[in-house]
C-alpha positions as CSV (number, residue, x, y, z in Angstrom):
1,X,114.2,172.5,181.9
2,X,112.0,173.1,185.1
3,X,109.0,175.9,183.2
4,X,106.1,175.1,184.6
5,X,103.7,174.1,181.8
6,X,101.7,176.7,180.5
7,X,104.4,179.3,181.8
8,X,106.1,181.2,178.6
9,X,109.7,181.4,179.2
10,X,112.4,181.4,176.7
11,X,116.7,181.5,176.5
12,X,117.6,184.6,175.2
13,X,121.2,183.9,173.9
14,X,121.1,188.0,172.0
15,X,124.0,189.0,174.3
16,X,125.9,185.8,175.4
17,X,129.3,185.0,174.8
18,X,132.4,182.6,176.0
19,X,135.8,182.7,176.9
20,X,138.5,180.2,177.0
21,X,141.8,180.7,178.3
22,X,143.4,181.0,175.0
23,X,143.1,180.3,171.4
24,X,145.6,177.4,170.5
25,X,144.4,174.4,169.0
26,X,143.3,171.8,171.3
27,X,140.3,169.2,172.3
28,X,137.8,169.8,174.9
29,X,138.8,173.1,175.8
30,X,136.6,174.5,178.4
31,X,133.9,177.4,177.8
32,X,132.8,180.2,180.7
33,X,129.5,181.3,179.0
34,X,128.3,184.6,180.3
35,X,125.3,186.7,178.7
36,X,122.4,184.6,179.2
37,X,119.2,185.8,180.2
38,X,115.9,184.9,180.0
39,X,112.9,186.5,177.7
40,X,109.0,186.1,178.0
41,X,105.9,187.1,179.8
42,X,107.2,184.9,183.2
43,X,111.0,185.6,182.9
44,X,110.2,186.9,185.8
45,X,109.4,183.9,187.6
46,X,112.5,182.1,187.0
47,X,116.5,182.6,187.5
48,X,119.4,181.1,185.5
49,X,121.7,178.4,187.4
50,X,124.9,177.8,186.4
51,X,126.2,177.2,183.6
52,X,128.8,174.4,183.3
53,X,130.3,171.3,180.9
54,X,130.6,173.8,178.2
55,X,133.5,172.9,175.9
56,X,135.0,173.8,172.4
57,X,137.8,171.3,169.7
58,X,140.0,174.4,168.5
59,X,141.5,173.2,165.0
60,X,144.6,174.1,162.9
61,X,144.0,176.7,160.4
62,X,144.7,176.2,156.7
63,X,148.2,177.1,155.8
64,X,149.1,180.7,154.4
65,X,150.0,181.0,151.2
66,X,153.9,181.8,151.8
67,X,156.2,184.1,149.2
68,X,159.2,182.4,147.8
69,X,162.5,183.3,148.8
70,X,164.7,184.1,145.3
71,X,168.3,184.1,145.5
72,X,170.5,185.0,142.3
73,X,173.7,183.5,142.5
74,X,176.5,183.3,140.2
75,X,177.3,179.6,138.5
76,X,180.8,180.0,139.9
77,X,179.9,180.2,143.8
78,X,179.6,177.1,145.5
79,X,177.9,177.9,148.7
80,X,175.2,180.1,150.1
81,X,172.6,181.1,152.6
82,X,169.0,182.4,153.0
83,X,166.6,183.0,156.0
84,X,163.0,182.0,155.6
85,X,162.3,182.9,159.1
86,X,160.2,186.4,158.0
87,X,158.3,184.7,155.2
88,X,154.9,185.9,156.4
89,X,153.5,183.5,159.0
90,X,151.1,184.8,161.1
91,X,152.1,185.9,164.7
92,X,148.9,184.0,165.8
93,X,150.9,180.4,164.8
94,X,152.7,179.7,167.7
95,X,156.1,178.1,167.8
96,X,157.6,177.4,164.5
97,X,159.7,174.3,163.7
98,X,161.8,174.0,159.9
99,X,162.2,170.7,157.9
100,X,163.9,169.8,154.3
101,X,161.9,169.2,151.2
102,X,162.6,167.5,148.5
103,X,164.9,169.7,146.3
104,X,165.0,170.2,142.7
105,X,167.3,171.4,139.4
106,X,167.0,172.5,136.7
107,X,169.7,172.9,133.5
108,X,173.1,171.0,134.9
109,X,173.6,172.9,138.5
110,X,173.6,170.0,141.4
111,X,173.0,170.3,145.1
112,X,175.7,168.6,147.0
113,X,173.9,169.3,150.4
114,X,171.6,171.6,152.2
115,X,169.9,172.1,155.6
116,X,167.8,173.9,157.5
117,X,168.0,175.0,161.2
118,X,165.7,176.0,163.8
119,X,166.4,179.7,163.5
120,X,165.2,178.9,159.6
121,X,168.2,179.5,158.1
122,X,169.1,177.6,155.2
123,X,173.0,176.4,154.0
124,X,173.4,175.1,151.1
125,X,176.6,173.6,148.6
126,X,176.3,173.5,144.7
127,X,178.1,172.0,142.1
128,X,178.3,172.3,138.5
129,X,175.8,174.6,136.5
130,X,175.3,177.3,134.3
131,X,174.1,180.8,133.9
132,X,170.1,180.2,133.7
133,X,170.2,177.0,135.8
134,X,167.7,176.9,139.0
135,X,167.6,175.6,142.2
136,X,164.7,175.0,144.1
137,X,164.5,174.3,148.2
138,X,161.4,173.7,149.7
139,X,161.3,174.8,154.0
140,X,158.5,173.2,155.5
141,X,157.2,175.1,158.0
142,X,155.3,174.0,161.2
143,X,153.7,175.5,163.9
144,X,150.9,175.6,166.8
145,X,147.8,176.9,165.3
146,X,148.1,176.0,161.4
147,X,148.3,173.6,158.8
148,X,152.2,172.7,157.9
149,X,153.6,175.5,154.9
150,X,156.1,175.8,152.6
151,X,158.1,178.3,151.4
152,X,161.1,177.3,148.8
153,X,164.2,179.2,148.1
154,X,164.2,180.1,144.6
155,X,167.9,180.2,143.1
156,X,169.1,181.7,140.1
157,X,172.3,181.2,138.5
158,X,173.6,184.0,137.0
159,X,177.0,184.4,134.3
160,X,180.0,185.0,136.7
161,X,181.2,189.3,136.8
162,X,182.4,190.7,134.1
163,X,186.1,191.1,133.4
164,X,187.2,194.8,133.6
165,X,189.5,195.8,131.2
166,X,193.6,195.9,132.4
167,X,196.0,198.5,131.7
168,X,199.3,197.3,130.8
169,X,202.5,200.0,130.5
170,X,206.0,200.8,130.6
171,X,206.5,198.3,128.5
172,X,209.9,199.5,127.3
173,X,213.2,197.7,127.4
174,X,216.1,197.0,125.8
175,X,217.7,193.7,124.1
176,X,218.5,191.5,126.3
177,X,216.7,192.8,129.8
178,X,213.9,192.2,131.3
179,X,210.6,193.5,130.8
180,X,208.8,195.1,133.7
181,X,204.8,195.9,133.4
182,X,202.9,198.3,135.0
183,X,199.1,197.2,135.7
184,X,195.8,198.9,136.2
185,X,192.2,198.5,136.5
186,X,190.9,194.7,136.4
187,X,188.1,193.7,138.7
188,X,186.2,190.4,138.0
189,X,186.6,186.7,138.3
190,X,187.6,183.9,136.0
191,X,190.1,183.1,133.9
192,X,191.8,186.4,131.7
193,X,194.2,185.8,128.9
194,X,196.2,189.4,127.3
195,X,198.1,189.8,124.0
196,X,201.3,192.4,123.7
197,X,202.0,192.8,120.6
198,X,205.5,194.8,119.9
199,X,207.7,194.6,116.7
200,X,206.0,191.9,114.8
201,X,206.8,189.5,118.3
202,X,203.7,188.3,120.4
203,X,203.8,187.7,124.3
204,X,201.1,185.8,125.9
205,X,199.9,186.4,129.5
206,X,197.6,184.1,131.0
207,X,196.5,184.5,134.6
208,X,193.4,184.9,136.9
209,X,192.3,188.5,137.9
């Protein structure tokens, strides 16, 4: 370290610092130390050279803890998507790249297909199921500067909408004609069945609304 002997002279590192040229992960990234000085009764006798070879590994971060993404969807749709491209990673990750999971089901619902693409959006075809049935689809999430995460989309299946009540009338005819209906109100979907009752004779009406 070149102090004479018998000279005191220390490394006063109160004030020193580095810099790198950014803070992504990487190996062997170098360090421009500034800040040094030098502290004891013959400092003064001495001056700093250089500093050089100073290098720092940069590591991935653990992964965040990521929110799910729920979706409640009735039994009777087929198809659907989500985005899990604002899910809460930090800006400080870097590029982001999606991947499937492995899915799972509860109850009787089944998952014909799915996929994720690199905007994050997720597409996905069911089959079967019932009103309480889940689906779960786990995103795995890469990036720069952290650990891999995963966020799932969380699907609920739900009864289908209710059927609104419909308004038959002018319901008036005479023997032999034919009888004309007026309709109104009905929302809904799934299959509706209506009774008219008239004269001790009963009509059936089956049809989807």
């Amino acid at each position: 370290d070149d102090v004479i002997n018998g000279d005191t002279v220390a490394l006063d590192l109160t004030n020193a610092y580095g810099d790198i040229t950014d803070a992504n992960v990487g190996n062997g990234k170098a360090v421009a130390v500034s800040g040094l000085a030098l502290s004891g009764a013959d400092a003064g006798n001495y001056t700093l050279g250089p500093v050089t070879g100073v290098t720092v590994d940069i590591t991935k971060a653990n992964a965040p803890s990521l929110t799910d993404v729920t979706v409640q969807q009735r039994y009777s749709e087929t198809s659907g998507q989500a985005s899990v491209a604002s899910v809460g990673m930090p800006t400080s990750a870097g590029t982001l790249t999606y991947a499937k999971g492995n899915e799972s089901t509860t109850g009787t619902v089944t998952v014909t297909d799915w996929s994720v693409d690199e905007s994050g959006k997720v597409t996905y075809t069911l089959s079967g199921g019932a009103a309480g049935d889940t689906v779960t689809l786990p995103v795995v999430i890469s990036s720069v500067n952290y650990q891999d995460a995963t966020v799932n989309v969380a699907i609920t299946l739900t009864e289908k909408n209710t059927q609104a009540a419909l308004t038959l009338s002018n319901a008036e005819m005479t023997y032999g004609g034919t009888l004309t209906l007026s309709a109104a109100g009905g929302s809904g979907t799934g299959e509706v069945t209506y009774a008219i009752v008239s004269g001790g004779n009963l009509a059936t009406l089956n049809g989807s609304v």
